[in-house]
C-alpha positions as CSV (number, residue, x, y, z in Angstrom):
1,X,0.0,0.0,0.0
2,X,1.2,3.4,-0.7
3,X,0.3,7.0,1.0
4,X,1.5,10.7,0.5
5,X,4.8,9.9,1.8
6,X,5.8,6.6,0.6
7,X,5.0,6.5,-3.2
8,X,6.2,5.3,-6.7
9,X,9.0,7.3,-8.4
10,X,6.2,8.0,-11.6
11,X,4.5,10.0,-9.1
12,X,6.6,12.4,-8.3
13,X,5.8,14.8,-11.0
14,X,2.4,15.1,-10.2
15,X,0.9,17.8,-8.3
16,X,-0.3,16.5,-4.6
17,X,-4.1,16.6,-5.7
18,X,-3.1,14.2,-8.9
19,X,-0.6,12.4,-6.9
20,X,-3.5,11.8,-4.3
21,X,-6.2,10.2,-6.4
22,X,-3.2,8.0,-8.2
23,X,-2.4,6.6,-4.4
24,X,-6.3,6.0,-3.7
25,X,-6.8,4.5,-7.3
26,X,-3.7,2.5,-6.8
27,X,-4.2,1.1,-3.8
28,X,-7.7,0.2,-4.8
29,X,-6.1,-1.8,-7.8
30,X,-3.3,-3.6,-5.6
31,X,-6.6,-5.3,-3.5
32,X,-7.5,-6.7,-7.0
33,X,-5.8,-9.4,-8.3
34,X,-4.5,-9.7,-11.7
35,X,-2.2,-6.8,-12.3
36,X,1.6,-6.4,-11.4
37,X,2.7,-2.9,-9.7
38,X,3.7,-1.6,-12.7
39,X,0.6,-1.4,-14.6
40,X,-1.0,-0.7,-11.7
41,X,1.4,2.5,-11.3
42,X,0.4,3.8,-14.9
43,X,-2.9,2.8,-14.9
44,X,-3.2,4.6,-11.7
45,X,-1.2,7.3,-12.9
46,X,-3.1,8.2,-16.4
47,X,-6.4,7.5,-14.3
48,X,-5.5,10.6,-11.9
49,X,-4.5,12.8,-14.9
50,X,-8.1,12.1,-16.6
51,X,-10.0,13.3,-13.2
52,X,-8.0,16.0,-13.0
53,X,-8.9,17.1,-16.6
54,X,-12.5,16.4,-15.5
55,X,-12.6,18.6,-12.5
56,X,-11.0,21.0,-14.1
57,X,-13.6,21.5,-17.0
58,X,-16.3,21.1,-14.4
59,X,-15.0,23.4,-12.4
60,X,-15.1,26.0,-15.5
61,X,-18.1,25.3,-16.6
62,X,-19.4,26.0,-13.5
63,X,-17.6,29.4,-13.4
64,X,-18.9,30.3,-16.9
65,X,-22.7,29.3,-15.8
66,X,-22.1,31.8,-12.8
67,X,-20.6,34.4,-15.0
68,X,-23.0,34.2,-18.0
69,X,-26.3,32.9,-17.4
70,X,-28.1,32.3,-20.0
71,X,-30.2,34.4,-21.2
């Protein structure tokens, strides 16, 4: 199991949000069978990168609706 201080090398780059979610999502996969740690660390890893895309276009959208209702 990994946590915020004790994580793969790939995770280094990310910002501590990202790097969050990839421990939560990877921990979750390392309780499933099937998958060695490296794919787990990438799946993990691209996993993270797609909610934080996700949030982030949420979180704009919901800054444009509160900008510039509609009409």
């Amino acid at each position: 199991m990994w946590s915020a201080t004790h994580f793969p090398a790939a995770m280094r780059s990310l910002t501590p949000s990202v790097r969050a979610k990839a421990i939560e999502i990877a921990n979750s996969l390392l309780m499933q069978d099937g998958m060695n740690k490296q794919e787990v660390v990438a799946v993990s890893v691209s996993e993270a990168r797609k909610w934080s895309r996700r949030r982030t276009l949420e979180a704009d959208s919901t800054q444009r609706g509160t900008l510039y209702p509609a009409s």
